[in-house]
KELO-33697 format. One record per residue (C-alpha): y, z, x; residue in one letter. Coordinates in steps of 0.2 Angstrom, whole numbers, padded with zeros to 4 digits, always signed. Layout:
BEGIN
YZXa ...
REM end
This chain:
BEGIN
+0107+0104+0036x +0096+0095+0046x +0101+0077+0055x +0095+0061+0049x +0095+0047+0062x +0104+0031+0058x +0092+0021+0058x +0086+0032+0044x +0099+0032+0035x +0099+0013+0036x +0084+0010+0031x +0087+0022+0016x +0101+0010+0011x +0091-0005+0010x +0077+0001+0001x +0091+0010-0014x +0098-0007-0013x +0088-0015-0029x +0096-0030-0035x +0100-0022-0053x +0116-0018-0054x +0116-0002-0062x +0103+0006-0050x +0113+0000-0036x +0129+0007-0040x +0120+0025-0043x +0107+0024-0026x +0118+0017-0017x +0133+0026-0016x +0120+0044-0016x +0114+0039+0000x +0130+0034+0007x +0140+0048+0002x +0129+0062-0001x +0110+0061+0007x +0114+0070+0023x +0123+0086+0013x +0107+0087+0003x +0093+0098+0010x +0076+0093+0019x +0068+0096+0002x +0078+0085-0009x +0077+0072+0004x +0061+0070+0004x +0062+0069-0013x +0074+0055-0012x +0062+0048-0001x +0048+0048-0013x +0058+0044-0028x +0065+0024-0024x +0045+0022-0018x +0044+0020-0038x +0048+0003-0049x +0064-0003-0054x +0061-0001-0074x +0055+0016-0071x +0069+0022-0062x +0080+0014-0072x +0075+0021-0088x +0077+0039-0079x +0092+0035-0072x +0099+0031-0088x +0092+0046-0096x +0081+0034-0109x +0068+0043-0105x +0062+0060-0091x +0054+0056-0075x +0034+0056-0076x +0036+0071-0064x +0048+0086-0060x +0051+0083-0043x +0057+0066-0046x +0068+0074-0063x +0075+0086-0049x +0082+0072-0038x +0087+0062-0051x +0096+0075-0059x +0106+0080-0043x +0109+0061-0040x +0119+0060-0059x +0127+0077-0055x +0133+0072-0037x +0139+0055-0043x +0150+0063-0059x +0160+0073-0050x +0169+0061-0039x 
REM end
């Protein structure tokens, strides 16, 4: 695994904190309890996935509708999966 620096990690916290509930209580708690067990590559798909709008990332989250791409489908996908289990 590779080591993400705090301040990092900090700012990923910030920028999945999005003022609608529902998305926050899904981004949040991903990066908080899982983003630094992922690997590099789904990182840096994290990374490029809450770059997107809040109505688009809330209709995937909430599986209305698939992501407009398969990278961002993967993360999201592992992001639901992660957060079932607990």
């Amino acid at each position: 695994m590779n080591m993400v620096s705090q301040e990092k990690l900090n700012r990923l916290f910030w920028h999945s904190r999005r003022g609608m509930l529902e998305l926050d209580l899904l981004l949040v708690p991903f990066v908080q309890e899982h983003y630094t067990q992922i690997d590099e590559v789904n990182q840096n798909r994290y990374d490029a996935l809450i770059t997107e709008e809040d109505q688009d990332l809330f209709a995937w989250l909430m599986q209305r509708t698939p992501a407009n791409n398969t990278e961002h489908q993967i993360i999201i996908d592992l992001i639901l999966e992660r957060l079932k289990v607990q």
